[in-house]
N, C-alpha and C positions, 0 to 999 in steps of 0.2 A: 147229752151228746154235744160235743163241739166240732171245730172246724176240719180239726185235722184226727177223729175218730174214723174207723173205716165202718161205714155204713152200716155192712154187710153185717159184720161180726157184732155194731152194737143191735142190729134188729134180732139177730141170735142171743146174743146176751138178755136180750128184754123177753123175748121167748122164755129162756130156763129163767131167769129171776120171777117172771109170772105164774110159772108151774111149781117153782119149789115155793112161793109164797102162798100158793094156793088161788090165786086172783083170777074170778069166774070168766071165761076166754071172753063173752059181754063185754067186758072194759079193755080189754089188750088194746084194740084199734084207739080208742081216748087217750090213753097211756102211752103210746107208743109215740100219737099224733104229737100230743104235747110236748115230747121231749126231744126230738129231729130239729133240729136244723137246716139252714140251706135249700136245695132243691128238694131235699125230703122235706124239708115243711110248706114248700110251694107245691108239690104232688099234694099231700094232705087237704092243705086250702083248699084247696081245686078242689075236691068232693062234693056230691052234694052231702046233704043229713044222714041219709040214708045207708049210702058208699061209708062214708066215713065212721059207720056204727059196724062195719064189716070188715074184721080185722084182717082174712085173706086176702079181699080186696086196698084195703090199705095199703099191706105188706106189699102186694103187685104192685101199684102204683109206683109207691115210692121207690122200688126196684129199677122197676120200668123207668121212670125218671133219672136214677142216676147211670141207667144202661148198663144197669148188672143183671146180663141176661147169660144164657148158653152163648152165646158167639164171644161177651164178655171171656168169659172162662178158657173159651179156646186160645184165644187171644192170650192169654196166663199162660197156659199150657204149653204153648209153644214158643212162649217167648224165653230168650236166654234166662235164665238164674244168675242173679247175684252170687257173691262168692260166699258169705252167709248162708244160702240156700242150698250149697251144693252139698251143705253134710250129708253124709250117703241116707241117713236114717231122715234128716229131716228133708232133705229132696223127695225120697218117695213117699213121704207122709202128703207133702203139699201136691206130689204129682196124680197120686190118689185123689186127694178130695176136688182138685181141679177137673181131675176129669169126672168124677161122680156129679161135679154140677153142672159140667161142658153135656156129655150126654146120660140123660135117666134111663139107666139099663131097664127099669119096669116098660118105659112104653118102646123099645127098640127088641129086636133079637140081636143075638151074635155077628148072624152076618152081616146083617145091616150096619155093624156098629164098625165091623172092621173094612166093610166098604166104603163107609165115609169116612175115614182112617187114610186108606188105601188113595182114597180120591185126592185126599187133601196134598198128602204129602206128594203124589204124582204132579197136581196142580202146582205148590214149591219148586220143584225139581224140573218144570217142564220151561221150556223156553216162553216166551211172549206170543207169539203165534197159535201155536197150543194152547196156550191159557184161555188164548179168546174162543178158540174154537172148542171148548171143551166147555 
């Protein structure tokens, strides 16, 4: 990994490179650790022995470290598109998986998901006064 790889995608990539190599999930967190840079390799450090032989654990960390969280995502999701991203097929591909990681439909319902939908964009739309009171 280097400076300018996007994080996310190479912790994805080390994921399928370790499953189509067959490499027993035991080593993924060493593997991973190893080869990050940056703030992911100062999350990593930070470990104790233990944490760091824990490859979910790892994976959070280093996440959590560069703030690639659900609010992340939102954040994505809502922000304008480049004129690259506006292709009709590839805007709804990105606007899909943006929001599959803004919210995890497993632990929400429906409604829930479209009321904080509802909230947010009310929150956008509402004057400064509103905002605070709400």
């Amino acid at each position: 990994m280097t400076s300018e790889d996007d994080p996310e995608s190479y912790v994805e990539a080390s994921e399928r490179h370790a499953i189509l190599t067959g490499l027993d999930k035991v080593f993924w967190a060493g593997q991973l650790g190893a080869l990050v840079v940056g703030k992911a390799q100062v999350a990593y450090r930070a470990m104790s022995r233990d944490e760091e032989q824990d490859y979910d654990a790892v994976k959070t960390a280093m996440l959590y470290r560069l703030e690639i969280n659900p609010e992340h995502y939102r954040c994505k999701f809502r922000a304008k598109k480049g004129a690259e991203e506006r292709r009709p097929r590839l805007l709804l591909q990105l606007l899909c998986d943006l929001f599959g990681k803004w919210i995890n439909l497993a632990t929400y319902d429906r409604e829930a998901v479209v009321d904080q939908i509802i909230l947010e964009q009310f929150l956008d739309d509402s004057e400064g006064r509103t905002q605070q009171w709400v």
